[in-house]
C-alpha positions in Angstrom: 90.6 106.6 106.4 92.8 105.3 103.0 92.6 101.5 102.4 96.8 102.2 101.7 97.7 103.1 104.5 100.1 105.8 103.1 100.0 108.1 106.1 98.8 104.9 108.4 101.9 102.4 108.2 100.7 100.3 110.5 97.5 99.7 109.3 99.4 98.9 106.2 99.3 95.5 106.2 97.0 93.5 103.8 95.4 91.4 106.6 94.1 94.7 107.7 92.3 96.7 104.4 91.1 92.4 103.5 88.9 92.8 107.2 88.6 96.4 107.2 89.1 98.4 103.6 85.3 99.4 102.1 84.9 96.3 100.6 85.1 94.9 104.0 82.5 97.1 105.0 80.4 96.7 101.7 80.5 92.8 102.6 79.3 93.6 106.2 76.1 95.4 105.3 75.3 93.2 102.1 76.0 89.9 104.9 73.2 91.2 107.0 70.6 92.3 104.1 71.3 88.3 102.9 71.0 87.4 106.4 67.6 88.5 106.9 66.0 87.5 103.2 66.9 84.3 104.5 65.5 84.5 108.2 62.2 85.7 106.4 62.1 82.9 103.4 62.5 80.3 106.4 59.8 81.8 108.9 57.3 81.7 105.2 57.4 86.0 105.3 59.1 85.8 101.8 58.6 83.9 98.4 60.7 80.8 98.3 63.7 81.0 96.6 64.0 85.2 97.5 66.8 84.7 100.1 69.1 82.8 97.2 68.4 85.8 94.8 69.5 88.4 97.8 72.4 86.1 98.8 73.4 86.1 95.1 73.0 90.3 94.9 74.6 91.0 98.1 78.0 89.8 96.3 80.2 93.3 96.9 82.1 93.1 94.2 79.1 94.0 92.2 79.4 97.4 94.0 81.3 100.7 93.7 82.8 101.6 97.3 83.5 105.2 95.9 80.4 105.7 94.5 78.3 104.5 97.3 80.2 106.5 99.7 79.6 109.7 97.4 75.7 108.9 97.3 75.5 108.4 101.0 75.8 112.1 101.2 72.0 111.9 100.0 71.0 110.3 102.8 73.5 110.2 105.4 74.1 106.9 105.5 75.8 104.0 103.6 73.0 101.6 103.3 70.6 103.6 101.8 72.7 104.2 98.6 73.9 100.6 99.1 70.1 99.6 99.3 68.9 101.0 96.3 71.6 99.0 94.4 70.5 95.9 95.8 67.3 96.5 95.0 67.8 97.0 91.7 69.6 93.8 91.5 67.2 91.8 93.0 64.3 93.0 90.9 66.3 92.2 87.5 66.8 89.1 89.2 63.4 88.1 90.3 60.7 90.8 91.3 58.8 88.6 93.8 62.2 88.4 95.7 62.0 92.0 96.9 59.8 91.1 99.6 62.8 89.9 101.2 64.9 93.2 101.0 65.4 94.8 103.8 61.7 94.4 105.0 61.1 95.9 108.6 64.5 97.0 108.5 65.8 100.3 109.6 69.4 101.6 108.0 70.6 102.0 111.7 69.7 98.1 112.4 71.5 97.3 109.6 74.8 99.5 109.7 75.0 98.9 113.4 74.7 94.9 112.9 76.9 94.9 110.2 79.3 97.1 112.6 79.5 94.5 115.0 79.7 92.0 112.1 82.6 93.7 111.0 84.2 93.8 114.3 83.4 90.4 115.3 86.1 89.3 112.0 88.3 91.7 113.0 88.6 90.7 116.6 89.3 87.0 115.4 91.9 88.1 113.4 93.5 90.4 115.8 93.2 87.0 118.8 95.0 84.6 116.4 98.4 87.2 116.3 97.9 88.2 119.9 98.6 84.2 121.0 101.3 84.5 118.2 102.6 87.6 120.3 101.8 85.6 123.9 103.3 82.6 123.0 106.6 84.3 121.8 106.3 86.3 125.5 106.1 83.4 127.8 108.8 81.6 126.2 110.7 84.5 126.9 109.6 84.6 130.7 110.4 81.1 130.4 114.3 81.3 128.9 114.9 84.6 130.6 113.9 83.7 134.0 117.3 83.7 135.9 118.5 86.8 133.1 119.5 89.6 135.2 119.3 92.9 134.3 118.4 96.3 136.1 114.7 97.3 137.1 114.0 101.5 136.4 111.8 103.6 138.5 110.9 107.2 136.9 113.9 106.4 134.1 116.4 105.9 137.1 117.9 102.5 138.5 116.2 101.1 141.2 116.6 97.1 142.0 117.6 93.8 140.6 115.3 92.5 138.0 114.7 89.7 136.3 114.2 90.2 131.9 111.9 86.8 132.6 109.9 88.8 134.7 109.9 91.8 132.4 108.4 89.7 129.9 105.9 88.0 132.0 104.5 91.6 132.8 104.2 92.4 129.0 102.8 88.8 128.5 99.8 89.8 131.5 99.0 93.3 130.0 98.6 92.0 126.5 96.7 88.6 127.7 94.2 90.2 130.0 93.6 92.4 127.6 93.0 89.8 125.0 90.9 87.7 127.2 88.7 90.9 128.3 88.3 91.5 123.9 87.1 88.1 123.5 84.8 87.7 126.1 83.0 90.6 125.0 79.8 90.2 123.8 79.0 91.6 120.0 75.4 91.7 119.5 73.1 92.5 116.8 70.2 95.6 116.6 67.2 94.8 115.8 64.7 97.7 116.3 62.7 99.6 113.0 62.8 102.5 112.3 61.6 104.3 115.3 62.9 101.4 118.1 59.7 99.7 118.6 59.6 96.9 116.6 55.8 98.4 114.8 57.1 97.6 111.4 58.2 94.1 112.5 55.0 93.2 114.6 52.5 94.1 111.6 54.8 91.5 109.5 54.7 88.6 111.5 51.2 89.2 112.6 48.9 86.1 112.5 52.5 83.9 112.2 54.3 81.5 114.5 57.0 83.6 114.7 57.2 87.2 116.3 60.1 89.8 116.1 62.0 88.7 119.0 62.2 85.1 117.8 63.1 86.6 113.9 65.8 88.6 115.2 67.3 85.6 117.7 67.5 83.5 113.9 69.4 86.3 112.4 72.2 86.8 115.0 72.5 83.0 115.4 73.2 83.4 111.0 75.4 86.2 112.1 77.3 84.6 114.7 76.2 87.9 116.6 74.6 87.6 120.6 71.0 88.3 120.9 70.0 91.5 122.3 67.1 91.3 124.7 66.0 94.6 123.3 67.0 97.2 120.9 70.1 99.3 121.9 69.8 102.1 119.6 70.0 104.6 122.1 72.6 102.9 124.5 76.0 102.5 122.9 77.8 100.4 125.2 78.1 97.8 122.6 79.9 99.7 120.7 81.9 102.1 123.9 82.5 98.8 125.1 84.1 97.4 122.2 85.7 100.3 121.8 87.5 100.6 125.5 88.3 96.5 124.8 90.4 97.5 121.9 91.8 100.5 123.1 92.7 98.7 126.3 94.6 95.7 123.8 96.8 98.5 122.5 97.7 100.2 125.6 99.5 97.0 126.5 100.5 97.0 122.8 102.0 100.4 123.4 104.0 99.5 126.7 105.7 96.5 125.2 106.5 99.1 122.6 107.5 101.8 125.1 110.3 99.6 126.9 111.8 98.3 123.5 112.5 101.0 122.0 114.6 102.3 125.0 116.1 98.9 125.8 117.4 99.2 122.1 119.0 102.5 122.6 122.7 101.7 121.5 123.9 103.4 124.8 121.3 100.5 126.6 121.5 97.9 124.1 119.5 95.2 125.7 117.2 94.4 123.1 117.1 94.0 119.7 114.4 94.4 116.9 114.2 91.6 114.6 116.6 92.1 112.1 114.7 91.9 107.9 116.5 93.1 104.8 115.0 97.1 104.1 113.5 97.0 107.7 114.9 100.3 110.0 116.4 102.2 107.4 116.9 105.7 107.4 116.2 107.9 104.1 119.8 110.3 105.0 121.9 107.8 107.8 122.8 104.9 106.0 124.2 103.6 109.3 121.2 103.8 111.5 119.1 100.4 112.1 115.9 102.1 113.5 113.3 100.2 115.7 110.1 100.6 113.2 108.4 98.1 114.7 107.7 99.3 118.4 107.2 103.1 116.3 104.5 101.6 114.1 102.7 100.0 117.7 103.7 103.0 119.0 101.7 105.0 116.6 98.8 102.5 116.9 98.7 102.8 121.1 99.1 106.6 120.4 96.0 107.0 118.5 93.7 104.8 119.9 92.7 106.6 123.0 91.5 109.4 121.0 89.0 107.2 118.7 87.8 105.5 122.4 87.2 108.5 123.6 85.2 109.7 120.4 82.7 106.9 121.0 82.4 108.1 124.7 81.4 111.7 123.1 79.4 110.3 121.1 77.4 107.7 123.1 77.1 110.6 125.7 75.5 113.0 123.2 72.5 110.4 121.8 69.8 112.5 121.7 66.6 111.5 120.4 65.4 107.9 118.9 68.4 108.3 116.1 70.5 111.4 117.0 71.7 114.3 114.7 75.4 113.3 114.3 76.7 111.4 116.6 75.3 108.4 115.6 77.5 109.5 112.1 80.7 110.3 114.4 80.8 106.5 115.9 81.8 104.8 112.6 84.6 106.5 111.5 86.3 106.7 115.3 84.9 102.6 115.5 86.5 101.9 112.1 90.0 103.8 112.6 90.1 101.4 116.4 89.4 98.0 114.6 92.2 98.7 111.8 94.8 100.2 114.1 94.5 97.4 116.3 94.9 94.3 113.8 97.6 96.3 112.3 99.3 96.8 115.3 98.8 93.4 116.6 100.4 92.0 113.2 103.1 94.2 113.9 103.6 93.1 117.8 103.7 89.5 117.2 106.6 89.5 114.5 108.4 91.6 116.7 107.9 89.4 119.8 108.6 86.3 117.3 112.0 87.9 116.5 113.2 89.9 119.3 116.6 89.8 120.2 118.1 89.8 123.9 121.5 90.7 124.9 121.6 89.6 128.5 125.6 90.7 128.7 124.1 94.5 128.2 121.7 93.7 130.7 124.4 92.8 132.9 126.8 95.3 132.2 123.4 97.8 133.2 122.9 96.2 136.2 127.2 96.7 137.2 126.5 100.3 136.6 124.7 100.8 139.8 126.2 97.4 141.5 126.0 97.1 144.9 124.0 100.6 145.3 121.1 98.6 143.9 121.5 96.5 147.0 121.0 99.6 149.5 117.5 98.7 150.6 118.6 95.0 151.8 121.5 95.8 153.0 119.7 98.5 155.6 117.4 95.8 156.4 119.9 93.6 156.9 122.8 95.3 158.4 120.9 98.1 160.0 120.0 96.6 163.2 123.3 95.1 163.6 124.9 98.9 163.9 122.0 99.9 167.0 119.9 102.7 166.8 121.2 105.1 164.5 122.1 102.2 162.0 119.6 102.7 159.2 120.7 106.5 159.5 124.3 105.3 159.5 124.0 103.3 156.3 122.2 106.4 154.8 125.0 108.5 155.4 126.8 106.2 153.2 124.4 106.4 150.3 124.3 109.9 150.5 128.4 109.9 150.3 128.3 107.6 147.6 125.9 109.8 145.5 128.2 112.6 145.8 130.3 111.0 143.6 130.3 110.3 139.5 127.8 107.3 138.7 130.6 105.5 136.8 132.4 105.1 140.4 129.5 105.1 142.6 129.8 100.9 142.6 133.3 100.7 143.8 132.9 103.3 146.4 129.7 101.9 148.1 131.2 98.9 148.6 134.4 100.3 150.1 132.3 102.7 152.3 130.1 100.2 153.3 133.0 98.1 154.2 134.5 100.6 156.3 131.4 101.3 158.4 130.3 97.7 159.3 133.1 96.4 161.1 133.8 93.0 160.1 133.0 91.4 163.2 129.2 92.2 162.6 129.5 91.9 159.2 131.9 89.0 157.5 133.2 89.2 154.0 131.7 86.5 152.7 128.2 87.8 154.2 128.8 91.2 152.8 129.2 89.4 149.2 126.3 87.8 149.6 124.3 90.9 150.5 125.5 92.8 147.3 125.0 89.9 145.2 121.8 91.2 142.8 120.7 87.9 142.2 119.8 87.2 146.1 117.3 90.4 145.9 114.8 88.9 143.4 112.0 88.6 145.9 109.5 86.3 144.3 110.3 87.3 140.4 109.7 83.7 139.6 107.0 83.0 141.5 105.5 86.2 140.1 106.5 85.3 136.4 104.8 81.5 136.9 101.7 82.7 139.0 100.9 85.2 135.9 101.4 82.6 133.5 98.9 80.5 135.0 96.8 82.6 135.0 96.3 83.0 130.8 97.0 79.4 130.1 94.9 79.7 126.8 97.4 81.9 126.0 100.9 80.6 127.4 102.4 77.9 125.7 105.0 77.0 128.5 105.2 76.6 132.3 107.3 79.1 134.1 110.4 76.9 135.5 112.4 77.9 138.6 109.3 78.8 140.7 109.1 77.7 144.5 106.0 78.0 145.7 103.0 76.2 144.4 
């Protein structure tokens, strides 16, 4: 996968080859070698003064991405190229300080640790511009929460809606999500080569401290949890990670999904944010496209797929190190971490800087009109008429829908009219049951109730609600 981003846009932005690019990954690996020269300098295994000589090696800009990645064809693996480099270092540096390379060390501890190293930066990143993105949404829920506009069921009108409430719903995808990302626990491996811990027991034999205890230090220095045993074999660290972030942009992807048809000129409801070069078409000068809901799009797209790679992989672990699936994890892992933080970069200036049009919304809603009303005015009005009144008022529906949708409005009212006599059924009750705003059902309470819910990631207090 390109650092660029050429045939990636989303991933495109520098936040994300800074936390995810080669030199991101370099930094990973090298972070957990230094790690560990310094766990075994402090628990007397290595010479004193090695772990400042590894720390001072492990810088990545002393390394060749390109290279490495070319040598790890030797072995099949990153770190052992990687290794060899550091060792070199190290020994020009200070031959005594070897002891502290990679001792007791497997490559799979290492990549996988520096894995969830490299995820664990990631994830930060990608939390700070989701409450970006959630703070923009529940001031929207906030502002919009009397803004009426028309609710769709399978891509047809179907009741009154609130946009507050619209937003609220984006607002609970995208912070359950978040919150179900952060709680999740990235932990380090720690195992040998063969998962047992031998290498590690014959080092700290006769010592105060055993393998266990060594590898609690170095996740603590990692900011990683402790394992209570070597995962190797079971992958849910990394399947779980991997559903987290997929889950994140699948509420990326449905924010996405409803701007760019609310932005339709023939719906016009929304509006991307409007930047100089941004939307542009290479042949219609004219057209103001909505690239940022395509680039999320293209991010929510994808990310399944790389999920579901991990699955295949985690479910085909044979062995104590398997024979390529193992290899097929970090490029599916890798692809996940950078289309997330790219899309969630993307998501929060588009929440920052949507635009909303409630007239549109309005004018939607008018298309249907009083039709959008049907189901409350059967409930209403039905019993009123005996017991063919609910079949009564359907008859009217069905007459209505007979007719084009640009006067389907005008005539339901009028038919309406003329089959409720006005004896059952005032005027000014009949107004009030085909007003849209008095069939919102408990679209505040809804929009306030989810908002308390995320308060870590809400900025606001839902206004309007009636119930505590």
């Amino acid at each position: 996968m390109s650092s660029f981003g050429l045939l990636s846009p989303v991933t495109a932005s520098p936040a994300v080859p800074a936390l995810t690019g080669e030199r991101a990954v370099l930094a990973a690996i090298l972070d957990v070698e230094a790690a560990w020269a310094a766990v075994l300098e402090e628990a007397g295994l290595a010479p004193e003064g090695a772990a400042a000589v590894v720390e001072q090696a492990a810088d990545p800009a002393l390394y060749d991405p390109e290279a490495i990645a070319e040598r790890s064809q030797g072995g099949g693996n990153p770190v052992i190229p990687l290794l060899g480099d550091l060792r070199a270092r190290v020994r020009s540096a200070d031959p005594a300080a070897l002891a502290a390379v990679h001792s007791s060390l497997t490559s799979q501890d290492v990549l996988d640790s520096a894995l969830m190293l490299l995820a664990s930066r990631v994830r930060a990143a990608v939390l700070s511009e989701v409450r970006g993105t959630t703070t923009a949404l529940a001031a929207l829920a906030d502002q919009h929460a009397d803004t009426l506009c028309v609710g769709r069921s399978l891509t047809q009108h179907a009741l009154p809606y609130t946009f507050g409430l619209k937003a609220a719903q984006w607002f609970q995808g995208v912070a359950a999500a978040a919150r179900r990302l952060d709680l999740l626990e990235l932990p380090l491996q720690f195992g040998g080569a063969g998962g047992t811990l031998a290498s590690a027991t014959v080092l700290t034999a006769g010592t105060a401290s055993g393998p266990f205890e060594l590898a609690d230090v170095l996740a603590a220095k990692l900011s990683l949890a402790a394992a209570p045993a070597p995962w190797h074999t079971n992958r849910l660290p990394v399947t779980g990670l991997g559903d987290a972030l997929a889950a994140l942009t699948d509420a990326f992807g449905k924010i996405a999904a409803d701007v760019v048809f609310l932005s339709r000129p023939e719906v016009a409801e929304l509006g991307e944010p409007l930047t100089a070069g941004r939307g542009v078409s290479s042949a219609m000068p004219q057209k103001q496209n909505p690239v940022l809901s395509v680039l999320v799009r293209s991010a929510a797209l994808q990310a399944p797929a790389a999920a579901g790679q991990l699955h295949l992989a985690a479910a085909t672990f044979n062995d104590e190190r398997p024979d390529g699936a193992w290899h097929s994890e970090w490029p599916a892992l890798h692809s996940l971490l950078a289309l997330t933080l790219g899309a969630a970069v993307q998501l929060r200036e588009l929440a920052e800087g949507l635009r909303v049009f409630p007239d549109a919304m309005r004018r939607n809603l008018e298309l249907s009109g009083p039709l959008l009303l049907s189901e409350a005015v059967a409930a209403a009005v039905g019993p009123l008429l005996g017991a063919g009144g609910k079949q009564e008022l359907q008859a009217v529906v069905d007459a209505v829908l007979q007719v084009p949708a640009t006067e389907q409005a005008a005539t339901y009212a009028k038919l309406l009219r003329d089959a409720v006599p006005a004896e059952l059924l005032p005027d000014a009750r009949l107004a009030e049951l085909l007003d849209p705003a008095n069939y919102l059902g408990e679209a505040a309470e809804i929009s306030r109730r989810i908002l308390a819910a995320y308060p870590d990631y809400a900025a606001t207090t839902m206004k309007g609600a009636t119930h505590a």
